[in-house]
C-alpha positions in Angstrom: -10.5 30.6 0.2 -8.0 27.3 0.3 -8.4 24.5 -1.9 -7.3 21.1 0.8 -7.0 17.9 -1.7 -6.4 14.2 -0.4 -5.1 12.2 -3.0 -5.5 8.5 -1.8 -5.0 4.9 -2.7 -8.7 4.6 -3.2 -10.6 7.6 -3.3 -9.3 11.5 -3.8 -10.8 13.8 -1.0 -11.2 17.9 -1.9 -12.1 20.6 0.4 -12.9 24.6 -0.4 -12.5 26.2 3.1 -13.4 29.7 3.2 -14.3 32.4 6.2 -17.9 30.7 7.2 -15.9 27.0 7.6 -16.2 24.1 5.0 -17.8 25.4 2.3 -17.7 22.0 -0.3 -16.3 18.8 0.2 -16.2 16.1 -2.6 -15.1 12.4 -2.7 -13.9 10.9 -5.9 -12.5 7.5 -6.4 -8.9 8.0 -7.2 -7.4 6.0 -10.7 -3.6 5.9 -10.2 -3.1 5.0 -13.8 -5.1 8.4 -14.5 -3.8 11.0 -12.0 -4.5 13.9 -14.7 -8.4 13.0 -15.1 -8.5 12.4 -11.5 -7.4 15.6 -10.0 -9.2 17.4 -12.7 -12.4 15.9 -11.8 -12.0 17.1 -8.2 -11.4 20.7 -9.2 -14.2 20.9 -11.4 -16.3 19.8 -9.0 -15.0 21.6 -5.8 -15.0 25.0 -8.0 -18.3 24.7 -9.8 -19.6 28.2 -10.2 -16.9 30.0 -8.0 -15.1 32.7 -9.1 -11.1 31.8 -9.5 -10.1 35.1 -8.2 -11.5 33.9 -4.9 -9.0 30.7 -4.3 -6.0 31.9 -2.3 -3.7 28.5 -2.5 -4.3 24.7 -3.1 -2.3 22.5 -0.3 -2.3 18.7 -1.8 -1.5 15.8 0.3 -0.8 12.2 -1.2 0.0 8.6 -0.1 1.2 7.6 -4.1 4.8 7.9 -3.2 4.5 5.8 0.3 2.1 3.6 -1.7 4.9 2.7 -4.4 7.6 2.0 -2.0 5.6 -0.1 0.3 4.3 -2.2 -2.7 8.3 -1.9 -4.1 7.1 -0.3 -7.6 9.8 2.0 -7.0 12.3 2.7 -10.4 15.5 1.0 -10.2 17.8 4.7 -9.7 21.9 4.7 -10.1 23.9 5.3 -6.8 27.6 6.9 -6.7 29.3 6.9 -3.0 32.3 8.4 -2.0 33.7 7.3 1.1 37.3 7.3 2.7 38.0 5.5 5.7 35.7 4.0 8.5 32.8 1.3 7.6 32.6 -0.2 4.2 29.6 1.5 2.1 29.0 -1.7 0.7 27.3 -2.1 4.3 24.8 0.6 3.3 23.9 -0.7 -0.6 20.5 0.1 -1.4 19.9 -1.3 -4.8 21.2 -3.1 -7.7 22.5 -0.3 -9.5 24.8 1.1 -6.5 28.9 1.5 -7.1 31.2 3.3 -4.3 34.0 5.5 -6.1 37.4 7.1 -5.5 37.3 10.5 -4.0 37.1 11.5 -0.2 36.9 14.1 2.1 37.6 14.3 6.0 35.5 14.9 8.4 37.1 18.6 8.5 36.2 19.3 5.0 39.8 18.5 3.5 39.9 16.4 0.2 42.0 13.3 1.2 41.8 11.3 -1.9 40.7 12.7 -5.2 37.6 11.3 -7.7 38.4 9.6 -10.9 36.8 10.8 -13.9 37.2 8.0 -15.9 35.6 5.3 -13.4 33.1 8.1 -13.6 32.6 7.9 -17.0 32.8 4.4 -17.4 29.8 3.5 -14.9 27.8 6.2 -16.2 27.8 4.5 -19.9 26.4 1.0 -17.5 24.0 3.7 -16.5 22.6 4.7 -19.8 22.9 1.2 -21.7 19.9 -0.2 -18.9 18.2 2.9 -19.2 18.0 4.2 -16.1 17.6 8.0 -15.9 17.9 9.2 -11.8 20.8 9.3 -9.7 21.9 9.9 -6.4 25.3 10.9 -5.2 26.1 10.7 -2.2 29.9 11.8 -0.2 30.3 10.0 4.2 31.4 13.9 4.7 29.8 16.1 1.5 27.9 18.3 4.5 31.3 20.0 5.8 32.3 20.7 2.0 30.3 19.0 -1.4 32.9 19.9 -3.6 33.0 16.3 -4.6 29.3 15.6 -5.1 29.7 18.8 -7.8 32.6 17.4 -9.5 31.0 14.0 -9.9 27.6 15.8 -11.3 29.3 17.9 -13.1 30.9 14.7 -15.0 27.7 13.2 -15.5 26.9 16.3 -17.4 23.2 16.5 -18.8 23.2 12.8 -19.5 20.3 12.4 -16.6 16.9 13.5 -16.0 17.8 14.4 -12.5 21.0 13.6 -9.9 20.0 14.1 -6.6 23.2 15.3 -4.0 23.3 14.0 -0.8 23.9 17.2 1.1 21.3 19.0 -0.4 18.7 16.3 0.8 20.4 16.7 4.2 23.0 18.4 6.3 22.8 15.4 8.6 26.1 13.8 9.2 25.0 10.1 9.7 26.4 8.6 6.5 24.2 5.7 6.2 20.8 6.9 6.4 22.0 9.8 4.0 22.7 6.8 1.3 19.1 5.9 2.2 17.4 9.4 2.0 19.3 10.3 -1.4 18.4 7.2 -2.5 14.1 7.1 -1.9 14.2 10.9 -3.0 15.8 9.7 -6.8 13.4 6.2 -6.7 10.1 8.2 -6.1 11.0 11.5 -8.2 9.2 9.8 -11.8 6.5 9.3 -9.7 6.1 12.3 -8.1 6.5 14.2 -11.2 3.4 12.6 -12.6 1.7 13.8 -9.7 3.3 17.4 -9.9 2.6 17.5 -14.0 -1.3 15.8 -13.1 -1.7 18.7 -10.8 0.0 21.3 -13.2 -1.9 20.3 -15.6 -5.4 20.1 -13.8 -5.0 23.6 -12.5 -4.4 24.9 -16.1 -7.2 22.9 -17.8 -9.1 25.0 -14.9 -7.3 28.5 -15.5 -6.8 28.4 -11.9 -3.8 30.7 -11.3 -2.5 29.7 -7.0 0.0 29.1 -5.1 0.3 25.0 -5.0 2.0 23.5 -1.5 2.3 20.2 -0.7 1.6 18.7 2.9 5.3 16.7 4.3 6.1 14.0 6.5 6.5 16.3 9.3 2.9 17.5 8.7 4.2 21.1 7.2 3.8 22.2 3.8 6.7 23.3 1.2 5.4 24.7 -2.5 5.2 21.8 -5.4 7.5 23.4 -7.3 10.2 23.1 -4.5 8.9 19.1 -3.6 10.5 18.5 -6.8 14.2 18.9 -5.2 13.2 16.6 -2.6 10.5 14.8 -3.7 11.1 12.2 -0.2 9.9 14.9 2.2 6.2 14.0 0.1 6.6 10.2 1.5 3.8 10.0 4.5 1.9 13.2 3.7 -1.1 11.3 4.0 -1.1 9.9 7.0 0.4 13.7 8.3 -3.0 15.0 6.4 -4.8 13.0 9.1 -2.8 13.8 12.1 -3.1 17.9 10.8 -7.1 17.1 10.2 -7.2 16.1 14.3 -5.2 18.4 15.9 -8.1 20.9 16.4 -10.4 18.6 17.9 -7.8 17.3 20.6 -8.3 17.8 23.9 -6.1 20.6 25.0 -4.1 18.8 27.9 -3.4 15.1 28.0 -2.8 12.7 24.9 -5.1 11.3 22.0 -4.5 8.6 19.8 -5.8 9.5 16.2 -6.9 6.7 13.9 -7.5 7.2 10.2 -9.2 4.1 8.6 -9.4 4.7 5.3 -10.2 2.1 2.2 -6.8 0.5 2.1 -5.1 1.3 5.1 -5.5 2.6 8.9 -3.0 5.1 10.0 -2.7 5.9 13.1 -0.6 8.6 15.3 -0.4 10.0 18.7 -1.0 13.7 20.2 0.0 15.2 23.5 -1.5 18.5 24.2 -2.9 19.0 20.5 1.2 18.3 19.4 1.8 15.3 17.3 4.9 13.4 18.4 7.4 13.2 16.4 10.0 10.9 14.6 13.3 13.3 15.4 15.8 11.4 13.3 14.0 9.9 10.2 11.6 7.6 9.1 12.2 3.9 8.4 10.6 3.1 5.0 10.8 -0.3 2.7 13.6 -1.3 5.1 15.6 2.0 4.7 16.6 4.4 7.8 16.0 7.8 6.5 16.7 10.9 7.6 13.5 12.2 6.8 12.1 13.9 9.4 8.4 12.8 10.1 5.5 12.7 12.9 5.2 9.3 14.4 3.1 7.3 12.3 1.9 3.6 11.9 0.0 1.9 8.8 -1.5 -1.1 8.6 -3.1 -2.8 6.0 -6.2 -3.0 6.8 -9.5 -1.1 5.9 -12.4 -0.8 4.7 -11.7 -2.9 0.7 -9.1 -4.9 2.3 -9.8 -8.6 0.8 -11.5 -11.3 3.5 -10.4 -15.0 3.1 -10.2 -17.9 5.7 -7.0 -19.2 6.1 -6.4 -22.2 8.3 -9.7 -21.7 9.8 -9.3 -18.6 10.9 -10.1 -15.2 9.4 -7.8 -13.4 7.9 -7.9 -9.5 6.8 -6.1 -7.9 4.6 -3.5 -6.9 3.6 -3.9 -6.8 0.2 -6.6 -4.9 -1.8 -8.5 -5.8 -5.1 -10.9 -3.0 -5.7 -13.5 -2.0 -4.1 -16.0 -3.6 -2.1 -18.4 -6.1 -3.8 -21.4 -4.3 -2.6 -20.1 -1.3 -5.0 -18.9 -3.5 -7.8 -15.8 -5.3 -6.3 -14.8 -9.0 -6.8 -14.2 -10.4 -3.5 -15.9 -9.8 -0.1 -14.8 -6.5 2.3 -15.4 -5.6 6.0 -17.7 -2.7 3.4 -19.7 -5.5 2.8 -19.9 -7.0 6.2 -20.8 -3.4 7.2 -23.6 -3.7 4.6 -24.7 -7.1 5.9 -25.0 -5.1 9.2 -27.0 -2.6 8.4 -24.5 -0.1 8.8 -23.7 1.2 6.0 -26.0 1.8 2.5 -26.1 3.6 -0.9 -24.8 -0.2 -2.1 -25.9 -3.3 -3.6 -26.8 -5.5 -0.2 -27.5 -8.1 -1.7 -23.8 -8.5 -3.6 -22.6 -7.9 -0.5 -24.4 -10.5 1.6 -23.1 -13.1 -1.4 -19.7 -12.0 -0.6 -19.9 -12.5 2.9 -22.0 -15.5 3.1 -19.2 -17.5 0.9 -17.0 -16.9 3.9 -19.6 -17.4 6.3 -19.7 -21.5 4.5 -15.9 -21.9 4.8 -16.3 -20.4 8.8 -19.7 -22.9 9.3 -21.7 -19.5 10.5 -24.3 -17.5 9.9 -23.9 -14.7 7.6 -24.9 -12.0 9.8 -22.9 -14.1 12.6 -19.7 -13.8 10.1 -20.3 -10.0 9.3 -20.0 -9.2 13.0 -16.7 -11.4 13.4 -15.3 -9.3 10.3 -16.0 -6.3 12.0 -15.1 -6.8 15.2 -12.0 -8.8 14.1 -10.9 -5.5 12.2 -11.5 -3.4 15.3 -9.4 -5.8 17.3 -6.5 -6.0 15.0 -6.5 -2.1 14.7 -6.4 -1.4 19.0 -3.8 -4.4 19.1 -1.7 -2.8 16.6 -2.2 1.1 18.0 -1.1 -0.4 21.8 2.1 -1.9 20.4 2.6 1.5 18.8 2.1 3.5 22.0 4.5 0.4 23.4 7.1 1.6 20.7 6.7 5.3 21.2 7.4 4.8 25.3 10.3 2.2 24.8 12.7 5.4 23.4 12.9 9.2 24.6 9.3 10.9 23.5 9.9 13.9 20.7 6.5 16.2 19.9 6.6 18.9 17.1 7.3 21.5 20.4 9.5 19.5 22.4 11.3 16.7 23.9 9.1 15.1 26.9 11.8 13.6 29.2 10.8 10.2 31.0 7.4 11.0 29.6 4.9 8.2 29.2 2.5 7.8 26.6 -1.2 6.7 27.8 -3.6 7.7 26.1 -6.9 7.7 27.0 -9.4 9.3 24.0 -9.5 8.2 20.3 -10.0 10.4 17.8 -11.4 8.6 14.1 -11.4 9.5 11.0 -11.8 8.4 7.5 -15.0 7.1 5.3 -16.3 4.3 8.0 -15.3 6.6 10.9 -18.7 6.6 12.3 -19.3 2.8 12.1 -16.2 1.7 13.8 -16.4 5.1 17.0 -19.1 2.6 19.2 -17.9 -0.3 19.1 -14.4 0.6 19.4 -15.6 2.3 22.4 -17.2 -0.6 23.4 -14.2 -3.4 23.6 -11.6 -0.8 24.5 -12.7 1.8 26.9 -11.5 4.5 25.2 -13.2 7.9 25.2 -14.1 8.0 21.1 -14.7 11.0 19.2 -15.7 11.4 15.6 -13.8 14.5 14.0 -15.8 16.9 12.8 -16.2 16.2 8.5 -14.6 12.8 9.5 -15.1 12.0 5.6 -13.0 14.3 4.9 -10.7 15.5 7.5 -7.6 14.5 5.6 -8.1 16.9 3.4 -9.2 19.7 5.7 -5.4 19.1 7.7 -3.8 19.4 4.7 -5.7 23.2 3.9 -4.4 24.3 7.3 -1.1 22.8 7.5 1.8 26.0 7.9 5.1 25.7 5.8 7.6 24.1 7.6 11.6 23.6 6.6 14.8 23.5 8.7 18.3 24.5 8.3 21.5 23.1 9.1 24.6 24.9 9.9 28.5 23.7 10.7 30.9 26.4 11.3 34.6 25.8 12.0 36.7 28.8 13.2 40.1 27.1 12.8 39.1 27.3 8.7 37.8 30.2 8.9 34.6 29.1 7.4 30.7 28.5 8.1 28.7 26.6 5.8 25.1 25.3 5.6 25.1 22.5 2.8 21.1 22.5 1.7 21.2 25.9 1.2 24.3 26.0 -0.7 25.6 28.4 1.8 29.2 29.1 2.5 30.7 32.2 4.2 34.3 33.2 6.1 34.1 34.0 9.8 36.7 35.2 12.0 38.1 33.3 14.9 35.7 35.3 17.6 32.8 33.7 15.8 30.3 32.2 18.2 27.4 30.3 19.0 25.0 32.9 19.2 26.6 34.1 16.2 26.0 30.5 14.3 22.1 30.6 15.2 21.6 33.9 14.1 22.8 33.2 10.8 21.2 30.2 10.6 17.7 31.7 11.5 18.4 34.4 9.0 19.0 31.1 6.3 15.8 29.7 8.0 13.4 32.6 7.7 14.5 33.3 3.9 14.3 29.4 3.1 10.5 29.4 4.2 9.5 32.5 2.6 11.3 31.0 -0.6 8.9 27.8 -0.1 5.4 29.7 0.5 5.5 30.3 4.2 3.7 33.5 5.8 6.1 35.9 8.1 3.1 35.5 10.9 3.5 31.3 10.9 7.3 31.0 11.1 7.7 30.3 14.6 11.5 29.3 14.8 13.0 26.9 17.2 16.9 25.5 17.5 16.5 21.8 17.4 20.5 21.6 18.3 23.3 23.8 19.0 26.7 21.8 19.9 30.0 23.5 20.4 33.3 21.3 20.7 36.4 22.3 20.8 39.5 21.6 18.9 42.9 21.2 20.6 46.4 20.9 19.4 49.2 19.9 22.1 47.5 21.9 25.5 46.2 24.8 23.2 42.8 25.3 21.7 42.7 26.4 18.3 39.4 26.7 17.3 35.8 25.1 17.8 33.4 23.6 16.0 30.0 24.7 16.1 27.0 22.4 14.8 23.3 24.3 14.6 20.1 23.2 13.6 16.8 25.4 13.4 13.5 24.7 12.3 10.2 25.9 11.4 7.5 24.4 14.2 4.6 22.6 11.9 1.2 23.7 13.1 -1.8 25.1 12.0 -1.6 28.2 9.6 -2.7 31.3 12.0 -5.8 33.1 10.3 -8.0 29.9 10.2 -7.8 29.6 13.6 -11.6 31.1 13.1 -12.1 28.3 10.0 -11.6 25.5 12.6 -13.9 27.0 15.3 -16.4 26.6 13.0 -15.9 23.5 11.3 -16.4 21.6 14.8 -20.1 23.3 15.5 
């Protein structure tokens, strides 16, 4: 049996999924100021009477660390850059706290100016006098050798809770969104590692003894343990939970726009014969290009407790959130509520609700139930207005799935797939004002969840060899190995699968799921006068995400 838990903004989701399908769900609301009591609750009450022996793994997924950077609640972290010549890093400052250093090395691997302990040493003290306690450091050319991004680490010594080095968050060689990436993986890590020890923690209170994965932007799954390296690859698990949760129930050839609207937000994403298109380079997150790679997401802030107001004379949604809707306790009015007023949703107090609305409903100079539909439909408006400019965005640049790269392809879709706790309310009459075909997904309540149970591991490796130097490296992996002057490209993906399939295994992945793919493989050579003297070989392999292969089964019964 697998354990899927959704750990939202408003409420925490749990699955148990076993051989016969879903075989418990639960919904809890989710207190991010108690993450311990709020994990443990769902556990206790997803394993009631089960025997622990029976639980194979627990996949989590999370929206705390997206959450925290879209609200900026992010830590303030330290930055050290190295650079060397070309654009000033100052171009690329992230934060406050963000200093570029002596020390460089070219583009061939080759220190060209050497670091300065003391300048170290001296910024470090800043460091510790304000308290802060994660860095990042970060070299323009650390992927072809880090032997700076050691030194300067090594100088820090052990007076950090955690430095994060820029080529082990990526062997990417685009400078800038490196500075970025290095940078959101130190800001979120205190975060997530009250997630990670809330979990730990939970699971012990429990004496449940799994493996624990964690579902990534690019809808795969890595353990927990190893999240805490690169605690960024966690940013956008949730709305990857709800993209995984869909893929299923897809239609098997053409393209389906997948909705989640959940309490705070809607997410939405895009699949082309059941494969989720993809972000290839990286994510853009609180204004940061990052290099981490995700599925093509959007999330607006609007759902189900987003606060109604008039504004102007008009309506206006969202998107902010104070609590829940008044109908369950809240203190200002909902589309819940307006859903309530409707008769469309129940297990509430109507007539709160119907208070709530009705004081908008005055400012508007409307009926109440007239001002509950305008709620409604105005939120299904906004959310079709803002999925069309997405599909807009996805056909305006070259269209990437999880499988492949679609050349001149253009996205149309044509059938919605919704999810999320008012899932069924909003299906109709979205189908109604848009002409979509509209499909509930099977345990729509809690299909988040369920994606993130099935999700495979997923990982990718990088690899640069140089046959000139005589030397092949893959930065991430803290790989480094001679290699003659014969050494080839065939050569450079066969190592680089061999890094690839021990990398997943090392994270939780099954031999059976690890279906490999070379996302690049780029040869240039390198001339001197009219000879060529060596060549420089760039690889990059990945795991495919997908569905983990012996719930194929779990899935076929879960939509009956």
């Amino acid at each position: 049996m697998i354990i899927g838990l959704d750990v939202g903004g408003t409420h925490t989701d749990v699955v148990l999924l076993g051989a016969t399908g879903l075989v418990n769900s639960v919904k809890i609301p989710t207190d991010p100021t108690d993450l311990f009591n709020t994990v443990l609750c769902a556990l206790r009450k997803i394993t009631a009477g089960l025997d622990p022996q029976h639980i194979q793994r627990l996949v989590l997924s999370t929206t705390l660390t997206t959450n925290a950077i879209a609200q900026r609640k992010i830590p303030e972290v330290g930055m050290l850059i190295l650079s060397g010549p070309g654009i000033d890093p100052e171009f690329f400052r992230t934060n406050q706290h963000y200093y570029v250093i002596s020390g460089a090395i070219d583009h061939r691997g080759r220190e060209v100016r050497s670091i300065d302990p003391d300048e170290i040493k001296k910024i470090s003290r800043i460091f510790e006098s304000e308290n802060i306690r994660h860095l990042g450091v970060v070299g323009k050319f650390s992927v072809r050798n880090p032997r700076h991004e050691f030194l300067v680490k090594e100088i820090l010594d052990d007076s950090f809770d955690k430095v994060f080095m820029g080529h082990e968050i990526s062997g990417n060689l685009n400078f800038s969104r490196r500075i970025a990436t290095t940078y959101l993986n130190a800001a979120v890590y205190a975060i997530h590692k009250t997630f990670f020890n809330a979990v730990k923690n939970s699971l012990a209170a429990e004496g449940l003894r799994v493996p624990i994965f964690i579902l990534k932007a690019d809808g795969g799954t890595m353990s927990l343990d190893a999240s805490m390296e690169i605690p960024g690859q966690t940013i956008l698990s949730g709305p990857a939970a709800s993209v995984m949760g869909s893929i299923a129930f897809a239609p098997e050839k053409g393209e389906a726009l997948v909705l989640d609207i959940g309490g705070t937000t809607t997410d939405m994403a895009i699949l082309i014969d059941r494969a989720p298109v993809l972000n290839p380079v990286g994510v853009q997150l609180g204004g940061h290009r990052t290099l981490i790679r995700s599925l093509e997401t959007r999330s607006i802030g609007l759902g189900g407790d987003s606060i109604v107001n008039v504004s102007n004379g008009q309506l206006k949604i969202g998107p902010e959130r104070n609590g829940p809707a008044m109908a369950y306790g809240g203190p200002v009015p909902t589309p819940t509520d307006a859903l309530f007023v409707l008769g469309k949703a129940e297990n509430g107090d109507l007539e709160k609700a119907s208070s709530g609305i009705d004081s908008i409903a005055k400012l508007l100079g409307t009926s109440t139930e007239d001002t509950a539909f305008s709620i409604f439909d105005h939120c299904c408006k906004v959310i079709l207005r803002e999925a069309r400019d997405m599909i807009d965005h996805v056909n305006s640049k070259p269209v990437y799935t999880v499988h492949e790269l679609r050349e001149g392809y253009r996205v149309n879709p044509k059938h919605l797939l919704v999810i999320g706790g008012p899932a069924p309310h909003f299906a109709r009459h979205l189908h109604e004002i848009s002409g979509f075909e509209v499909q509930l997904v099977p345990r729509w309540e809690v299909a988040n969840a369920i994606g993130a149970a099935l999700a495979r591991t997923t990982c990718e490796v990088t690899l640069f060899a140089d046959t000139q130097l005589g030397t092949a490296n893959a930065p991430e992996e803290n790989y480094s190995q001679k290699i003659s002057k014969n050494y080839s490209n065939k050569d450079a993906v066969d190592t680089a699968n061999a890094l690839l399939k021990a990398k997943a295994l090392q994270m939780g992945g099954v031999s059976e799921d690890l279906e490999l793919e070379v996302l690049e493989n780029l040869q240039f050579n390198m001339v001197r006068g009219f000879n060529t003297v060596g060549k420089n070989i760039r690889v990059k392999v990945q795991v495919k995400p997908g569905l983990i292969h012996e719930y194929h089964e779990v899935v076929e019964k879960l939509s009956r």
